[in-house]
N, C-alpha and C positions, 0 to 999 in steps of 0.2 A: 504494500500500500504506500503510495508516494503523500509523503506531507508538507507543511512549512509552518512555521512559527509566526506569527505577527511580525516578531522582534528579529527574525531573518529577512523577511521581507524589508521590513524597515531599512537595515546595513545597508541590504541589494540593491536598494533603490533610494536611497539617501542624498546620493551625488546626483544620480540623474535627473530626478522630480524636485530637487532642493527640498526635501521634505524634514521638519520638523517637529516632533513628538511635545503636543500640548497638554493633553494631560491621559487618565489611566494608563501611566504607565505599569502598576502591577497585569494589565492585559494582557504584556508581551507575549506571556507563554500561549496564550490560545493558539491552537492548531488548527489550518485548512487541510484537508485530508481530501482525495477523489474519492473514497467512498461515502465519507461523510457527506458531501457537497450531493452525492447522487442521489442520496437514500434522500434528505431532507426535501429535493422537490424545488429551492431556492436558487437563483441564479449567484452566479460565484460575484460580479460586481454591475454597479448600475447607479444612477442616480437616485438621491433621494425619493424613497416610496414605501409610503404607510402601509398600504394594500399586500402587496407583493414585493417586499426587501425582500435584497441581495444580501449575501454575505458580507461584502462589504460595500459601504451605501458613500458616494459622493456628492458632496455639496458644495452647487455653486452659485454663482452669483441670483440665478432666477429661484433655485430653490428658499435662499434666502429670503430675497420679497417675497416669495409666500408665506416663510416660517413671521417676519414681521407680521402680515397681512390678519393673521389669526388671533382669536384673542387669546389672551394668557389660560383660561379653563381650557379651551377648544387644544390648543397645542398640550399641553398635560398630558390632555388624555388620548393624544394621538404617539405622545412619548412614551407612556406608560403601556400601551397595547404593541410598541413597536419593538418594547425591551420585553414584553411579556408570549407573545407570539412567535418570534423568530429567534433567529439565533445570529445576530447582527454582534459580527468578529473585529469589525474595527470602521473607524468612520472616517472618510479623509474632506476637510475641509480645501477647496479648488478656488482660482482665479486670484488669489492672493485676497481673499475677503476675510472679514472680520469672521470670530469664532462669533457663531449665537451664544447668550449666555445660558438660555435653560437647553443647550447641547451642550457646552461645558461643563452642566451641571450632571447631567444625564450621565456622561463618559468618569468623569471624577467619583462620582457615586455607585456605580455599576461595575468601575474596572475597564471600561468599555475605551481602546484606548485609539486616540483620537489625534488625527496627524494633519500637519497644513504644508498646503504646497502655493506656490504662486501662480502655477501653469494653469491651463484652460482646463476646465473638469473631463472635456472630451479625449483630452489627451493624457490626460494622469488615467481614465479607463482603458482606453488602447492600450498603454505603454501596459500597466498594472494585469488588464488581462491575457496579454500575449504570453506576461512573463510566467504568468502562473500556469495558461494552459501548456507551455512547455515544461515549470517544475514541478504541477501536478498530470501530466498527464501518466497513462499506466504504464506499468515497466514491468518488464523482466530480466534475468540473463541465462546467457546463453555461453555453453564452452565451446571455442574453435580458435581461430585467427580469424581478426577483421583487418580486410586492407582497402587501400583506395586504389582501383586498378582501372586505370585509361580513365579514371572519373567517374566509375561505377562502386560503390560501396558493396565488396564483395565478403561474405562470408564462408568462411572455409570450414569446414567439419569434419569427423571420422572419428576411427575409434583410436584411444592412446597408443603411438607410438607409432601408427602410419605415413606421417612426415607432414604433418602439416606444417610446422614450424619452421622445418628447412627447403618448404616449398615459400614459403612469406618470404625467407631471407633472402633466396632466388629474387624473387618476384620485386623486393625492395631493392638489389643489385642492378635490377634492370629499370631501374627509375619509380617505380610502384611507392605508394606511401601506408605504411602500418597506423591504422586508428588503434587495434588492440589489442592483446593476445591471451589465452586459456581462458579469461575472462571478458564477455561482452556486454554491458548495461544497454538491452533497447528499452524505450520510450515512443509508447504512438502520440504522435505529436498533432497528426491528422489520421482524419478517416483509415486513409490510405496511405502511410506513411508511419513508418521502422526509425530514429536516428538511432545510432550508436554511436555509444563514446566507451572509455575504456575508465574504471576504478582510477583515484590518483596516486592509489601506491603502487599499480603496475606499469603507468601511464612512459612511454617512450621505451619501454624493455620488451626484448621479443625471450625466449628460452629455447635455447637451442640442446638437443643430448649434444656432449662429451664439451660444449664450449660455457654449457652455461647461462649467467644473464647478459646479453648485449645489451650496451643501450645503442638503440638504434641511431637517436637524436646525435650523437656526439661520434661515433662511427661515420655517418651517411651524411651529415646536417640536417639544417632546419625542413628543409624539401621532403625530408624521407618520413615523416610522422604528422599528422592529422590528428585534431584536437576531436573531430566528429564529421560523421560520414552519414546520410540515408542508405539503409541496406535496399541493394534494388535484386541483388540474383545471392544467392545459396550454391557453393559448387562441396559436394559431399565426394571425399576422397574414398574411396570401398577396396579391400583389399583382394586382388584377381584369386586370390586362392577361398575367398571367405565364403561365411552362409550366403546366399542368395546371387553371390557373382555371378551363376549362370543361367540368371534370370534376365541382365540386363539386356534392350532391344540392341540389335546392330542398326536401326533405324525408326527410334520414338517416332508414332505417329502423335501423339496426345503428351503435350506440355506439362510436367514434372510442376507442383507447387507441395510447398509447406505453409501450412497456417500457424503463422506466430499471431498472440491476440487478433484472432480474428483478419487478420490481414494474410492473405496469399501471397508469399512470395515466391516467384521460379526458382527451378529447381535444378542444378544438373548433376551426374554423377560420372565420375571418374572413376573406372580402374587404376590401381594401382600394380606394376608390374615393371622390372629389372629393364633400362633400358626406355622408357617412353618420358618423355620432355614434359614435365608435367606444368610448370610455369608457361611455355608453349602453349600448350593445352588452357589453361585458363586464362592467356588473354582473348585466345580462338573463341573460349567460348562466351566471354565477356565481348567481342566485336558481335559475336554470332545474337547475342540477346538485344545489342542497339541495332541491330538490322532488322530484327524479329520486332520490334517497338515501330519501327518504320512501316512495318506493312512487307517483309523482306525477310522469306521462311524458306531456308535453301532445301530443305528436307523435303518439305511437300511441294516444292516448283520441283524437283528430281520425279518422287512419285506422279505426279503429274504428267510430266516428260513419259516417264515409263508406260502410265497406262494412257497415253494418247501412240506412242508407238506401237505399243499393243493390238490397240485399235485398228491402227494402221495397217499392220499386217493381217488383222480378220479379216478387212474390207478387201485387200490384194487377194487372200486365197481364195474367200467367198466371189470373187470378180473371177477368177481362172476355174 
C-alpha cells in the first residue's frame, strides 16, 4: 500500500509552492494512503466544498468571498459538518490571501493542519495532484534486471543464475542504460502505464557472479544509469534444457502479455543456449516490438506471404 504523510508532502513541496505551515501542526502525521482515499469515496484534492470535500480542500481567493459572505451561525455549522462528515487531511490556503479566522480556528482546534501558499489555487491543485497521483499510485516489485534499451524500458526475467545480469552488462557495454537490478519498484502511474525505478540502496549497482557489485555509474558514467524508465516489453530469459522449453513456437502467431496490476505488458521469450548473442537478440526484439506498435508485424506479413503462395499454387494446379 503506497502512502504519505502531510508532513512529507509538506518538505516535497515546500520550495516549489512557497508553502508555509500556519497552524495544526501536530497534523503532520496524518496519512494519505490509495487505499484509504479509494475505500472512502472522496476525491484526493479540490477546492473548497461543504457537500463533497476532498481530502484535501483548497482555498482561494473566491472561496473566501463566500466564506465572508455567510453569516457567523451559517458558517459554524457548515465547519462543524465539514470536520464531522469527512475526513479532510489538510487544508491549503491559495492566491496569497489572508487565512479566514474561524479556519484558523477550525485547523488549531482539530489538529487539522493548515498550509498557505501565494500561487493560484489552480495551480497548487495541479502541481499537488500530479505529485500525489505519482507517490500514491499502486506499486509492486518485481525481481529481474530493468534496463533502458534503444529507449524502451525493458525488463528482463528468468530463473537465478540464467545470466540475466551478465546479459544487462553486455547490453550497458553496448550503450544501453541500467534503471535496476534483482530489485524492480513499479508504480501504475496511468491507466496504462508501468514506471520503474530501482530501491536507493541498490540504485547504480548491477551484481554480477565471480565480479561482484559494479557500480555501473562510475565504471560506464553518467549515460549508463536511468533514474526511471516506463516498462513497455518483458523479455523472459528460459533455459533451452528447462521445463517447458519445448513448448516454445518456432513462429508465435498470438502476442505473448503479462499482467502486472492489471496492465498487459508484451511478452517475449528467449532460449537460452551455448553460443547465441543474446544482447543481439534483445535489441532485435526491442526494434521488433516498435515496428509491431507501428502497424509493422514481420511474422504475420511472412505467414501471409506463405499462405497467399499457397494459394497460388492451388489456382496453377487446379488451372492445369
Amino acid at each position: 500500500m503506497s502512502r504519505i504523510s502531510i508532513a512529507q508532502l509538506f518538505d516535497d513541496k515546500k520550495e516549489k509552492l512557497n508553502l508555509t505551515w500556519i497552524a495544526g501542526q501536530n497534523g503532520g502525521v496524518i496519512e494519505l494512503s490509495d487505499e484509504k482515499i479509494a475505500q472512502s469515496g472522496q476525491g484526493m484534492i479540490g477546492h473548497l466544498n461543504f457537500i463533497h470535500p476532498d481530502w484535501i480542500q483548497v482555498i482561494s481567493i473566491d472561496e473566501i468571498h463566500y466564506l465572508k459572505k455567510l453569516e457567523a451561525a451559517s458558517l459554524e455549522k457548515k465547519i462543524n459538518q465539514l470536520i464531522q462528515q469527512s475526513n479532510v487531511a489538510c487544508i491549503i490556503v491559495a492566491d496569497n490571501a489572508e487565512v479566514p479566522a474561524p479556519i484558523f480556528n477550525m485547523a488549531s482546534t482539530f489538529n487539522i493542519p493548515l498550509l498557505h501558499s501565494p500561487f493560484p489555487g489552480l495551480e497548487v491543485i495541479w502541481l499537488i495532484r500530479t505529485y500525489l497521483s505519482s507517490v500514491l499510485a499502486p506499486s509492486c516489485s518485481l525481481h529481474g534486471v530493468f534496463l533502458d534499451v534503444l529507449g524502451v524500458g525493458v525488463l528482463i526475467t528468468g530463473e537465478s543464475g540464467v545470466g540475466k545480469s551478465e546479459l544487462a552488462l553486455e547490453l550497458i557495454s553496448r550503450g544501453h542504460g541500467l534503471v535496476a537490478d534483482d530489485v524492480v519498484e513499479l508504480r501504475r502511474i496511468a491507466p496504462e502505464t508501468l514506471e520503474g525505478i530501482c530501491p536507493p540502496m541498490l540504485r547504480d549497482y548491477l551484481e554480477v557472479r565471480g565480479l561482484g557489485m559494479l557500480n555501473i555509474r562510475t565504471i560506464f558514467g553518467e549515460t549508463a544509469v536511468r533514474r526511471r524508465k516506463n516498462m513497455k516489453l518483458i523479455v523472459h530469459l528460459q533455459n533451452s534444457g528447462g521445463a517447458g522449453s519445448g513448448l516454445l513456437e518456432r513462429l508465435p502467431i498470438s502476442d505473448l502479455t503479462e499482467k502486472i496490476m492489471n496492465v498487459d505488458i508484451p511478452k517475449v521469450i528467449i532460449p537460452v543456449a551455448a553460443g547465441r548473442n543474446l544482447a543481439v537478440l534483445v535489441e532485435a526484439a526491442v526494434r521488433n516490438y516498435v515496428l509491431q506498435l507501428r502497424g509493422i508485424d514481420g511474422t504475420k506479413e511472412f505467414i501471409e506471404r506463405h499462405e497467399r503462395e499457397m494459394n497460388h499454387q492451388l489456382e496453377n494446379k487446379d488451372s492445369h
